[in-house]
C-alpha positions in Angstrom: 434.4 190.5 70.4 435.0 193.4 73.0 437.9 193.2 75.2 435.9 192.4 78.5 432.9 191.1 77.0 432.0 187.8 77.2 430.9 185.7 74.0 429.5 182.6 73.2 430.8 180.6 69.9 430.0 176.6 68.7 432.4 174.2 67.1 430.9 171.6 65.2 432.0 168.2 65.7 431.1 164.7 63.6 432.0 161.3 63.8 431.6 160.1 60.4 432.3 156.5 61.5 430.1 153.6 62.4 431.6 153.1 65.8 431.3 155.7 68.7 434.3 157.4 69.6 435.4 159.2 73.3 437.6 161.6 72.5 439.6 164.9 73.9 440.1 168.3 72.7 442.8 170.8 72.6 443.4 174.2 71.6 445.2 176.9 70.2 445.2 180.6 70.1 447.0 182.5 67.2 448.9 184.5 67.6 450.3 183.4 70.2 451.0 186.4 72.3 447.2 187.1 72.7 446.7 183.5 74.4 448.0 185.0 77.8 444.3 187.2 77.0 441.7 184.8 76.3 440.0 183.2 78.9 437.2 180.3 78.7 435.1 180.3 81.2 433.1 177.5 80.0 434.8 174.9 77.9 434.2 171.4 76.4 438.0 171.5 76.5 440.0 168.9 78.4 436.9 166.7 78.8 436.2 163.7 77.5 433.7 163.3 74.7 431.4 160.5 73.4 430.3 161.0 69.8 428.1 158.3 68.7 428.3 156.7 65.2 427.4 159.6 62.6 426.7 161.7 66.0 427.2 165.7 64.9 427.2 167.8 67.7 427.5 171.5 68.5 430.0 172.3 71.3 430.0 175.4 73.1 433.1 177.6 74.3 432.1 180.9 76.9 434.9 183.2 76.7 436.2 187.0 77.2 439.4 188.5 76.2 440.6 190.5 78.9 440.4 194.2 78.7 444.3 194.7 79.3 444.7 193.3 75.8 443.4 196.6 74.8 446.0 198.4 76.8 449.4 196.2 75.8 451.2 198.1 73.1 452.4 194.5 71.9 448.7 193.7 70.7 448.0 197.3 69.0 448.1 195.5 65.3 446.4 192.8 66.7 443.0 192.8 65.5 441.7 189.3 64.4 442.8 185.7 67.3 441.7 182.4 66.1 440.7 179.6 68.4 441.2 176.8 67.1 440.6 173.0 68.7 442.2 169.5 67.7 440.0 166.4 68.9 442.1 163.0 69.6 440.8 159.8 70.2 441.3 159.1 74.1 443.4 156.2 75.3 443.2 154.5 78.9 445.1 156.1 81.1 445.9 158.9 78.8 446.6 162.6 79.9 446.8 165.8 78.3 449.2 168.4 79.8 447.7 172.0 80.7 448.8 174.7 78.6 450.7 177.8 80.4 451.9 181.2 79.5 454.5 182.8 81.0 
């Protein structure tokens, strides 16, 4: 991906049981210091899901990384950032905090 560019990648998701789940989904960016640079635009983040019984589904993430990541001398050996996302099970009443970056 270009620094300013936007992209488009899927994350497949199953639910290899026999009773639908609703779940959640966080993420991560390694390293860490290049999260303050990536920006969704479009997420399935933070939302709830409902994966059927043996349900496989392709969810979509629209994202850049913003061009100043180009320009930070902290990020000039930088050259590969993994997203990665963890799906939970949602409880009633349950809410996941916002992540921030100072």
């Amino acid at each position: 991906v270009v620094p300013g560019e936007t992209a488009l990648a899927f994350y497949k998701a199953k639910n290899p049981t026999d009773k639908p789940v609703i779940g959640i989904s966080t993420y991560n960016v390694i390293p860490f210091e290049a999260g303050q640079y990536f920006n969704k635009i479009q997420c399935f983040c933070f939302e709830e899901q409902r994966l059927n019984p043996q349900e496989e589904v392709d969810m979509p993430v629209f994202f850049y990384i913003d061009p100043e990541f180009a320009e930070d001398p902290k990020m000039a050996k930088v050259d590969l950032i993994t997203l990665s996302y963890t799906f939970f099970e949602a409880k009633e009443g349950q809410k996941l905090p916002l992540p921030g970056y100072q």
